[in-house]
N, C-alpha and C positions, 0 to 999 in steps of 0.2 A: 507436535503441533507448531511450536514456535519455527521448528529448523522449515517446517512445509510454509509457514506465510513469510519468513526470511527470503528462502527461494521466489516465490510469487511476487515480492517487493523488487526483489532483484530483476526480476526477468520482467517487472513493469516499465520500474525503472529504465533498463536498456531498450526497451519499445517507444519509451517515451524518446530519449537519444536517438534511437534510429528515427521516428517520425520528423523530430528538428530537421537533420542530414539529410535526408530526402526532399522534405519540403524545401531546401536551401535559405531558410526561417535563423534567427539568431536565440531562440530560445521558445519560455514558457509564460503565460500570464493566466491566473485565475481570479476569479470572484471569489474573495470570503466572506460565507455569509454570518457566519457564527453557528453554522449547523456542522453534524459529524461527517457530511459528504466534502463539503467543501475542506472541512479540515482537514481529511484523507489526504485529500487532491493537492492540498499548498504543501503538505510533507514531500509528497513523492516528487512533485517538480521542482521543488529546492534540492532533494537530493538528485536528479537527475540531472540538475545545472545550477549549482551554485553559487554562480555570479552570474547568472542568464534567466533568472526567475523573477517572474515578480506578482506580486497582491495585489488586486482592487477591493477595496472594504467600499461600499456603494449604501448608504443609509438613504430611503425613500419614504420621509414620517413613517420609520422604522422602532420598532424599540430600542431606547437603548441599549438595553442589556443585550442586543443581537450585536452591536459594533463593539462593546463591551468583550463579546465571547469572540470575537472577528479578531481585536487585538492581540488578544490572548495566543490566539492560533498562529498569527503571525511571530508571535515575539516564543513562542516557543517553540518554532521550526527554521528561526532568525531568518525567514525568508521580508527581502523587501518590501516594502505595501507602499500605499498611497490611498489616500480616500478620496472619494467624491461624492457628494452630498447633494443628492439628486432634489431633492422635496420642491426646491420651487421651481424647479423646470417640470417636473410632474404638473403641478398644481397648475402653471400657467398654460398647458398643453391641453391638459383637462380641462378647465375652465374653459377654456378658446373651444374645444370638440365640443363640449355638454352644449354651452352656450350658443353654439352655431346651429346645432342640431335642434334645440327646442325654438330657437326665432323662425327657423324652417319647417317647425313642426314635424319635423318625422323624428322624434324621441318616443318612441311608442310604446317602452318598457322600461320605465324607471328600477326596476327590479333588475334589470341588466346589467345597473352603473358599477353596482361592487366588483362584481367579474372584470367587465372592462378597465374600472380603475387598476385592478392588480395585474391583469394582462400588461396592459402599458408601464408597468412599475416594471417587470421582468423585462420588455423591451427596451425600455430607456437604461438598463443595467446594462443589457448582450450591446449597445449601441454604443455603450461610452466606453465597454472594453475592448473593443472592437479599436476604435478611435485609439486607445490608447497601444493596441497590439500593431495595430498599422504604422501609428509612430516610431518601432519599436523595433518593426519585423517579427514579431513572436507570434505563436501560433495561440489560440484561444483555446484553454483547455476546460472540460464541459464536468458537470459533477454526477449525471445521471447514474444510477445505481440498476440492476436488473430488475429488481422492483419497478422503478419507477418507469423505465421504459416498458417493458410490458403492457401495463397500465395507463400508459400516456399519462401519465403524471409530475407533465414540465409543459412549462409555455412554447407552444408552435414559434420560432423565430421571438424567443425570449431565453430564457436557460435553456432551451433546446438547439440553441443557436450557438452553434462548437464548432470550433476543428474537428477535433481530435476527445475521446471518450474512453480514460482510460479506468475506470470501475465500471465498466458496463455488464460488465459477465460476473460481477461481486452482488450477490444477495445481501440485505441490511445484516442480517447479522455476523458474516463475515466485513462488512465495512465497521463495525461496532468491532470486532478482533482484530484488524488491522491497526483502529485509531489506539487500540489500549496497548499492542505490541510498540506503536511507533511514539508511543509518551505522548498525543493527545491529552490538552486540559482536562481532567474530571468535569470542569462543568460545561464543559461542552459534550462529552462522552453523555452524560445524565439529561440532559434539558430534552424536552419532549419534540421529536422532528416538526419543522416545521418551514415550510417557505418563506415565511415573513411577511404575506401578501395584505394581509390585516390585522388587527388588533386580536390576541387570542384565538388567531389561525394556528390549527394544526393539522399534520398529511392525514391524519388515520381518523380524525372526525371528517372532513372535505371527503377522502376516500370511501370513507362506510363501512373501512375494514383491517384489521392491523396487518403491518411489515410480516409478523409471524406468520400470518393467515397466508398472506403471498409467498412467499419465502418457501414455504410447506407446500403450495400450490405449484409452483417452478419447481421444485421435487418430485413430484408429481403423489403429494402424499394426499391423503383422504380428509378433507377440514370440509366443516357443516357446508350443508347444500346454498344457505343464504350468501356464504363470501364466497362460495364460489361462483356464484352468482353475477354475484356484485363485478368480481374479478374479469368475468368473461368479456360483462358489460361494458367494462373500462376499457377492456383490450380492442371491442370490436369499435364504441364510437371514437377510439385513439387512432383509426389505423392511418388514416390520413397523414397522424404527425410522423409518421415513420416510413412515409415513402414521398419521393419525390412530389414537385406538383402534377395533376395529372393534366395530361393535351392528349387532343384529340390526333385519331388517325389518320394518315394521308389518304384526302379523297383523291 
């Protein structure tokens, strides 16, 4: 087991190099959020370019304990970071949207505002790394897992806003043996996934269904009729985030 995800790290590794080279890019940057994807993702691009990688730790009225686990990931893969501390450019962006929207009266669904506040909380993330990969020339690298793509479960032009996606063909719980091969923090390994998009948000309550359930589902193995359910449903109103915008035909 360990010689087969050695191989696999190795040969991500040299994909991740060959993408740089190609793109004619000087390196790598990711968002760490404090979760086991992200911390996958800042391993393998510091080993892929060790003086050409770099962190964004991005706190947005975040928990602590996520920038907490974000440190940790960085200082124990000695990959570069940087933080930026989004919350009152959030706030003043929101404010300005909400508040323009209801003196205009078309706010029609206050029930709306959570969604949208967390949507904008992942754009204003993919925006500032962006900013800082442009500075940089480096290529933006994305943390999506096969899970979570399946499922559309990342923000359209938010985390879903990448270069380049190297766990995408990794189910969670091979991303769960890669982080423990690659000495990944325990309490990052342990803490219950989650986006960070609100207080006491996690993927598999938002989802209606656990990692296992999918994971067994992309195996094609037999798990109760309700997630698979669930599963199909995510897949078919996600599809949009997985193909280009659509236009019309030439009349």
């Amino acid at each position: 087991m360990d010689k087969d995800i050695q191989q696999k790290i190795d040969q991500t590794v040299k994909w991740l190099q060959n993408q740089v080279e190609e793109s004619k890019t000087n390196g790598l940057v990711v968002g760490i959020s404090g979760g086991i994807d992200s911390a996958v993702v800042a391993y393998l691009i510091k080993k892929a370019f060790p003086k050409n990688s770099l962190g964004v730790i991005l706190p947005c009225k975040s928990s602590p304990k996520d920038k907490e686990d974000a440190i940790l990931v960085a200082q124990g893969c000695n990959i570069e970071y940087v933080e930026l501390d989004l919350s009152a450019v959030h706030d003043i962006l929101l404010d300005n949207i909400v508040g323009t929207m209801r003196n205009k009266n078309i706010l029609r669904n206050e029930k709306s505002l959570q969604l949208s506040d967390a949507n904008l909380r992942a754009r204003l993330r993919m925006s500032s790394i962006y900013c800082v990969a442009n500075t940089l020339n480096y290529l933006v690298v994305g943390t999506d897992n096969a899970a979570e793509i399946y499922t559309g479960y990342f923000t359209k032009y938010g985390d879903g806003g990448v270069d380049i996606l190297p766990i995408a063909h990794l189910q969670k719980k091979e991303v769960y043996e890669w982080a423990k091969y690659m000495g990944v923090p325990e309490s990052v390994i342990n803490r219950p996934p989650s986006a960070g998009l609100w207080e006491g948000q996690t993927d598999e309550n938002e989802m209606g269904t656990t990692y296992d359930k999918i994971d067994a589902f992309l195996e094609g193995k037999s798990i109760p009729k309700e997630d698979e359910e669930i599963i199909q449903r995510l897949h078919t109103r996600s599809e949009h985030k997985r193909m280009t915008p659509a236009v019309p035909p030439i009349f």
